[in-house]
Biotite code that builds the C-alpha atoms (Angstrom):
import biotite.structure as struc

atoms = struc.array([
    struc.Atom([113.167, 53.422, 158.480], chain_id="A", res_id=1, res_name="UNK", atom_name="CA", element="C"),
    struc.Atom([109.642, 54.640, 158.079], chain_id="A", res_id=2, res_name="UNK", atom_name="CA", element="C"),
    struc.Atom([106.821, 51.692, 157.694], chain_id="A", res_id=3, res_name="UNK", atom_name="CA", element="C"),
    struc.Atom([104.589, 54.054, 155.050], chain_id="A", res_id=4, res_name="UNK", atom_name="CA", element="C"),
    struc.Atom([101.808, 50.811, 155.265], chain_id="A", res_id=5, res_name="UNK", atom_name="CA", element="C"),
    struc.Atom([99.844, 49.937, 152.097], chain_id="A", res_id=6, res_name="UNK", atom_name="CA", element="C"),
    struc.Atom([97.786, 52.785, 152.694], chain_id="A", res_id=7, res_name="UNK", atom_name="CA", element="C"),
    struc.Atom([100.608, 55.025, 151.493], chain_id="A", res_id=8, res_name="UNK", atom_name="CA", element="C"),
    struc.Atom([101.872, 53.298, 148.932], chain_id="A", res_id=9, res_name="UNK", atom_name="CA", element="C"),
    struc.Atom([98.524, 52.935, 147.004], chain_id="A", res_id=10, res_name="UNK", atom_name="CA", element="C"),
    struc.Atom([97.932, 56.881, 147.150], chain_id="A", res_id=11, res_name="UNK", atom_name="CA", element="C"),
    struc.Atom([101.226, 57.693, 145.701], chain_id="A", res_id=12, res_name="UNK", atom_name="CA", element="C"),
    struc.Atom([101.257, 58.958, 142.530], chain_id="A", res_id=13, res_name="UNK", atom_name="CA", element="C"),
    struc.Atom([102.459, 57.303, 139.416], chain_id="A", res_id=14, res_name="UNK", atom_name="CA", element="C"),
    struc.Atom([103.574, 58.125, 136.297], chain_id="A", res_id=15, res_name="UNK", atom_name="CA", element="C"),
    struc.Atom([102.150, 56.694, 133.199], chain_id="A", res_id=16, res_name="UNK", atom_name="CA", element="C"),
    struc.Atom([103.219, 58.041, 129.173], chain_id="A", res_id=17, res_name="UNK", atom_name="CA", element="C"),
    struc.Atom([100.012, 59.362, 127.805], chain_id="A", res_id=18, res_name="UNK", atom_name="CA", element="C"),
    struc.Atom([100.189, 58.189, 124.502], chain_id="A", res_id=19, res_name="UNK", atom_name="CA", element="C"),
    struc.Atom([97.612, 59.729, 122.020], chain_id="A", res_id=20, res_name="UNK", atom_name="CA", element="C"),
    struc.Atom([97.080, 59.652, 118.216], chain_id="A", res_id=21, res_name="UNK", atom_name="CA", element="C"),
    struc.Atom([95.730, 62.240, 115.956], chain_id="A", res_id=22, res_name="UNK", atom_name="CA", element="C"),
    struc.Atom([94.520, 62.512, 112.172], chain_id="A", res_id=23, res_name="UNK", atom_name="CA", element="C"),
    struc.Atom([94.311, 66.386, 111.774], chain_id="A", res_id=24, res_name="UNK", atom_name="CA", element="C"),
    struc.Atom([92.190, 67.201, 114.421], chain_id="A", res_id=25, res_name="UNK", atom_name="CA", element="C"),
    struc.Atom([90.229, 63.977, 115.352], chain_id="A", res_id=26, res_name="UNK", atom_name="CA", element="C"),
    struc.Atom([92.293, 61.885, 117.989], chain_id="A", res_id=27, res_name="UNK", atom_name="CA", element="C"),
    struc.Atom([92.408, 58.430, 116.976], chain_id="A", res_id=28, res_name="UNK", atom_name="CA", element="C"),
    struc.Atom([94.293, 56.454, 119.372], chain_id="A", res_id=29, res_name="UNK", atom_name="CA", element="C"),
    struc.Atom([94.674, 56.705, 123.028], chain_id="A", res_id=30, res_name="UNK", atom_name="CA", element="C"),
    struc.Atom([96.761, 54.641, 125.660], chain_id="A", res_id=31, res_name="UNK", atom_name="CA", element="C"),
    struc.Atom([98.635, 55.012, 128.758], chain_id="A", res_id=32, res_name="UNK", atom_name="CA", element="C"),
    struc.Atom([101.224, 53.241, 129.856], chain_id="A", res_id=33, res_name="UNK", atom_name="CA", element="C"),
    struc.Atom([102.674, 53.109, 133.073], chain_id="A", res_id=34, res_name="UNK", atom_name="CA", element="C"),
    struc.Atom([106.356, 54.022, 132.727], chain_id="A", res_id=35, res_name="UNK", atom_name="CA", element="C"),
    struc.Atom([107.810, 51.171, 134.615], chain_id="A", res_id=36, res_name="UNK", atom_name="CA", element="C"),
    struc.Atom([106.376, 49.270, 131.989], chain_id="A", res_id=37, res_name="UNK", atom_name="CA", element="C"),
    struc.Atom([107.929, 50.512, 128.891], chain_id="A", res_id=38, res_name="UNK", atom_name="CA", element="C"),
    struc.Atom([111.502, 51.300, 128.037], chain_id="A", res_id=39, res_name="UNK", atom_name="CA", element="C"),
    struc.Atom([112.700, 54.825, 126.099], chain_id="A", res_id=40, res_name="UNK", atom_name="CA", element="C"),
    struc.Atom([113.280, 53.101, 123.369], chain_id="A", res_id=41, res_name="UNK", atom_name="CA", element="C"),
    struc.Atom([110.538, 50.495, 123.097], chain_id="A", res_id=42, res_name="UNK", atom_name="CA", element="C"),
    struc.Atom([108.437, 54.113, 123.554], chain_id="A", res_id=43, res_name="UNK", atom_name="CA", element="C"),
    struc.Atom([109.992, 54.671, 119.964], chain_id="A", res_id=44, res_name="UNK", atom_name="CA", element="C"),
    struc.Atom([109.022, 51.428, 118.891], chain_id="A", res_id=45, res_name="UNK", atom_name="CA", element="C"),
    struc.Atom([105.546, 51.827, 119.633], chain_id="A", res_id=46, res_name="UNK", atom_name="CA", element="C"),
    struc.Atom([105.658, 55.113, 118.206], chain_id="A", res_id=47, res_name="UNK", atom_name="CA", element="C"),
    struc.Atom([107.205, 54.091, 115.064], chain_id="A", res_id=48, res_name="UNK", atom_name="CA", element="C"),
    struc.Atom([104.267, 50.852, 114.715], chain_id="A", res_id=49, res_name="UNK", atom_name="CA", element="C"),
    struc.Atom([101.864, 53.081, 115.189], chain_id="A", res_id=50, res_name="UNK", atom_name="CA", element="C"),
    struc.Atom([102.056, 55.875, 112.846], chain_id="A", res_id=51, res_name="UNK", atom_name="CA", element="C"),
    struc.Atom([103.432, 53.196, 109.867], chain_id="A", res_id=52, res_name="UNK", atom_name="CA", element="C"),
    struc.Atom([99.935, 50.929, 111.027], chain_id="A", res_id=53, res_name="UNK", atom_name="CA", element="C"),
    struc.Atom([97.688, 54.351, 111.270], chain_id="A", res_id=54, res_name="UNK", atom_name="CA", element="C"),
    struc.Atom([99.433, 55.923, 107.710], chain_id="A", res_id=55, res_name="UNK", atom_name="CA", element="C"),
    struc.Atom([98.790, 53.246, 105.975], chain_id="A", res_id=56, res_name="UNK", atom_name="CA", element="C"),
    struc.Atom([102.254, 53.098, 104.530], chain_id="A", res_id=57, res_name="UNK", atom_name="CA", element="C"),
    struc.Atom([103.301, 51.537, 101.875], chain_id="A", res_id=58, res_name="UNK", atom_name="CA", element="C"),
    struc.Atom([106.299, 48.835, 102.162], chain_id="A", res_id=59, res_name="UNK", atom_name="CA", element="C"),
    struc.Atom([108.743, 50.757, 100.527], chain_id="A", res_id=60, res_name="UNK", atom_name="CA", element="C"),
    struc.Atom([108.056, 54.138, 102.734], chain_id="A", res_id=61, res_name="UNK", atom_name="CA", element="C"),
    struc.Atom([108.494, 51.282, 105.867], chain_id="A", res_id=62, res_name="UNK", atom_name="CA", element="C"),
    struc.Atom([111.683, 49.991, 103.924], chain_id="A", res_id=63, res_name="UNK", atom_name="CA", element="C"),
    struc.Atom([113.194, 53.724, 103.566], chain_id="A", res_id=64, res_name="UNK", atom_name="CA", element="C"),
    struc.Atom([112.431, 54.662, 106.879], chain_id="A", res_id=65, res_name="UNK", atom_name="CA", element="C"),
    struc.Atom([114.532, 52.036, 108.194], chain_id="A", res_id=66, res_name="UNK", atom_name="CA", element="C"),
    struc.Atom([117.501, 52.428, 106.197], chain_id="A", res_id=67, res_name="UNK", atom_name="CA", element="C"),
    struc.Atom([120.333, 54.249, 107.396], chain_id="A", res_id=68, res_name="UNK", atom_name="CA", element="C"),
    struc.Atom([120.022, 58.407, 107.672], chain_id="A", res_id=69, res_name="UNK", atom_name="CA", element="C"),
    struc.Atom([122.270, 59.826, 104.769], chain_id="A", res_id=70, res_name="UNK", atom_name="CA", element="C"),
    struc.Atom([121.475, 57.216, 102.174], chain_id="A", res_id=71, res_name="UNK", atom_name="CA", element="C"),
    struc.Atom([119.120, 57.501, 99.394], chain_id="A", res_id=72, res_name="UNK", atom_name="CA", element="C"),
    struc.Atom([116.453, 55.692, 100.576], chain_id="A", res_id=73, res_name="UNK", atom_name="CA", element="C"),
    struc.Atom([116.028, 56.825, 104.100], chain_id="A", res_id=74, res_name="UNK", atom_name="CA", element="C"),
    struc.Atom([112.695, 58.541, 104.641], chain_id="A", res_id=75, res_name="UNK", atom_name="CA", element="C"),
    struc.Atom([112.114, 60.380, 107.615], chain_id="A", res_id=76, res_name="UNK", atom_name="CA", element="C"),
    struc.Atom([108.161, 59.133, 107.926], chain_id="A", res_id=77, res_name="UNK", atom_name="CA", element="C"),
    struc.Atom([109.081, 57.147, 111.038], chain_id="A", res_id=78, res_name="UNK", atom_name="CA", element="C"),
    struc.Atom([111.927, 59.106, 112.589], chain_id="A", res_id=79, res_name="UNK", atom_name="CA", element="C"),
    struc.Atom([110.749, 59.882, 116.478], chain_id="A", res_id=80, res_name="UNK", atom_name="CA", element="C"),
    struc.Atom([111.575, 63.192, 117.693], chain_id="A", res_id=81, res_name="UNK", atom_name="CA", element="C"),
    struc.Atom([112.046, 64.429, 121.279], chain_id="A", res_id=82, res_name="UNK", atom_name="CA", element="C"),
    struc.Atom([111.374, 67.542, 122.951], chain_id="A", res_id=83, res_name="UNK", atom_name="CA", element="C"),
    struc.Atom([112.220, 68.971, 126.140], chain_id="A", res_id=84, res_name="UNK", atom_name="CA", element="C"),
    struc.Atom([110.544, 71.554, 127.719], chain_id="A", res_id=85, res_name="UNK", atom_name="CA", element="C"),
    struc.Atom([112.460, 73.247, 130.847], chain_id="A", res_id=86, res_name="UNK", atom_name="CA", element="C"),
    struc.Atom([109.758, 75.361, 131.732], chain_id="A", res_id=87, res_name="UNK", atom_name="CA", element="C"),
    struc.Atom([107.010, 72.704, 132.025], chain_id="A", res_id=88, res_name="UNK", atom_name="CA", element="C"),
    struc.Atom([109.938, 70.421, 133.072], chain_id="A", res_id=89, res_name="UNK", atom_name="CA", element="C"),
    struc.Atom([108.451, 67.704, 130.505], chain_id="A", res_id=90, res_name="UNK", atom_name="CA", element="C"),
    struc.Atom([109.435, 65.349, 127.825], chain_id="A", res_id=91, res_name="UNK", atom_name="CA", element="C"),
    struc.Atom([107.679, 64.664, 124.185], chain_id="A", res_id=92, res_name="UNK", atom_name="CA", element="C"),
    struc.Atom([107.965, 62.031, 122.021], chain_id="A", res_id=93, res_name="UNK", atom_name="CA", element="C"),
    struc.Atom([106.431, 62.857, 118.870], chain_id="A", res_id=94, res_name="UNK", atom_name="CA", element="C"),
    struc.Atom([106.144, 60.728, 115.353], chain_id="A", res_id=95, res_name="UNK", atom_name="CA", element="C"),
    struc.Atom([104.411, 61.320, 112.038], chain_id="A", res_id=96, res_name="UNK", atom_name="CA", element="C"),
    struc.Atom([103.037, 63.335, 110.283], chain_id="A", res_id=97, res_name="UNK", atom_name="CA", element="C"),
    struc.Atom([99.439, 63.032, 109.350], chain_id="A", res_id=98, res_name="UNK", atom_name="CA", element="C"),
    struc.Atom([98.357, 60.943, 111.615], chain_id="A", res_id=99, res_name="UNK", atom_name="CA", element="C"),
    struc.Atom([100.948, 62.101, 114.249], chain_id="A", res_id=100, res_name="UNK", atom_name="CA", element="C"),
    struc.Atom([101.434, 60.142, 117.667], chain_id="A", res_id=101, res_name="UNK", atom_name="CA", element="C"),
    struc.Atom([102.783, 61.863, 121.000], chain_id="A", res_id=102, res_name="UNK", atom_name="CA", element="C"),
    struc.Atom([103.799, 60.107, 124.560], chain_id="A", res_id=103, res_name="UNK", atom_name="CA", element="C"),
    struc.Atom([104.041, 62.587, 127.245], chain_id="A", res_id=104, res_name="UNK", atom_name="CA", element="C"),
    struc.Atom([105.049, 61.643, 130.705], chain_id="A", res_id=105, res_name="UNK", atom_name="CA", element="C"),
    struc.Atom([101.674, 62.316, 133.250], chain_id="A", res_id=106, res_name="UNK", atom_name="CA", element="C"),
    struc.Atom([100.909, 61.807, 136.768], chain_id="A", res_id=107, res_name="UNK", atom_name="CA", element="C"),
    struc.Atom([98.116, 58.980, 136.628], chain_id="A", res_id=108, res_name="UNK", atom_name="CA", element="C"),
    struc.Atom([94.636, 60.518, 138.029], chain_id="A", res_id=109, res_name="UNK", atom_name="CA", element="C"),
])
């Protein structure tokens, strides 16, 4: 085995979700988060608190969007949605409407 030294490790690359927030075309909330930090689905979570905080919802529109999909009171306001995108060989995470929040998966500068 290799000794790579601390030298090595600290120039490595990570990757971090770029998580940004936008109200039509004014970004409102930025964050990253490395990814070792943050689980797929507490990703969601975030994404879900945020756009219900940053909507203002109202407690029935939270109530509706957590009830089961097919009954009469799910709303989709807080549904997250994923993308894939071969060519870029990326993953989105997009929720909301207007505001909308993304998480993309970046290299950290």
């Amino acid at each position: 085995m290799v000794n790579q030294g601390p030298d090595k490790l600290r120039s490595a690359p990570r990757n971090v979700w770029q998580i940004t927030g936008s109200d039509c075309t004014t970004e409102i909330f930025h964050a990253e988060v490395p990814v070792g930090l943050i689980t797929p689905d507490k990703l969601n979570e975030l994404l879900r608190i945020l756009a219900a905080k940053y909507g203002s919802f109202t407690d029935e529109e939270i109530v509706g969007s957590l009830m089961k999909r097919g009954t009469h009171r799910h709303r989709i306001l807080l549904e997250v949605h994923r993308t894939n995108d071969e060519a870029r060989r990326q993953t989105t995470y997009t929720c909301g409407e207007n505001p909308h929040f993304v998480a993309r998966l970046r290299n950290a500068s």
